[in-house]
N, C-alpha and C positions, 0 to 999 in steps of 0.2 A: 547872630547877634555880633555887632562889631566887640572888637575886645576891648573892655574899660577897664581903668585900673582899681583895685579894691584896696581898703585898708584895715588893720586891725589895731586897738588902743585898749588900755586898760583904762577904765573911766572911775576914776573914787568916787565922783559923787552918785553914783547909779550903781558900785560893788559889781560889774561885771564886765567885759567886754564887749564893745561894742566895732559893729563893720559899719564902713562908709563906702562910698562911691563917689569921687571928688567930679564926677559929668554928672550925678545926682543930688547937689550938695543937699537937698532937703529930706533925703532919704538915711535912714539910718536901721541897725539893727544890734538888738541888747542880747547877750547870751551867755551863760557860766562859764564858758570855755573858749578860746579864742578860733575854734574849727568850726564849731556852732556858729560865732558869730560871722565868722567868713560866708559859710555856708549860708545864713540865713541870708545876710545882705546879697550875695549873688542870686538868690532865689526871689527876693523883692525885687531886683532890676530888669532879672528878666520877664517877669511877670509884667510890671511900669512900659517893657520894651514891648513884650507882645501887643498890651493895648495901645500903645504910641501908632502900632507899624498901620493900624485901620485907616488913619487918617491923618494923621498928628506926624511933624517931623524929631525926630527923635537925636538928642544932644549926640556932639560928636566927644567920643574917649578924649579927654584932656592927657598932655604928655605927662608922665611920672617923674617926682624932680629926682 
């Protein structure tokens, strides 16, 4: 899997943290803890990447600012 950049943010209106993947902007993931939610988001993208690789061209990593 090429290497994306992840993010992690405290979100007040949802009380938990949440990961991003800014080459996935429409994916997200909610979690109590910020390792969780790291965790979870990179496990949603690679999962999004494996069904991409069948057919589908799969977004390139955006640079980290």
């Amino acid at each position: 899997m090429p290497a994306h950049t992840f993010h992690t943010a405290w979100s007040e209106d949802d009380g938990e943290y949440v990961g991003t993947c800014p080459s996935f902007p429409s994916l997200s993931w909610l979690a109590p803890t910020e390792a969780e939610a790291l965790e979870g988001i990179r496990a949603v993208v690679a999962e999004v990447v494996a069904d991409l690789e069948t057919d589908e061209s799969i977004p390139v990593p955006l640079e980290s600012d």
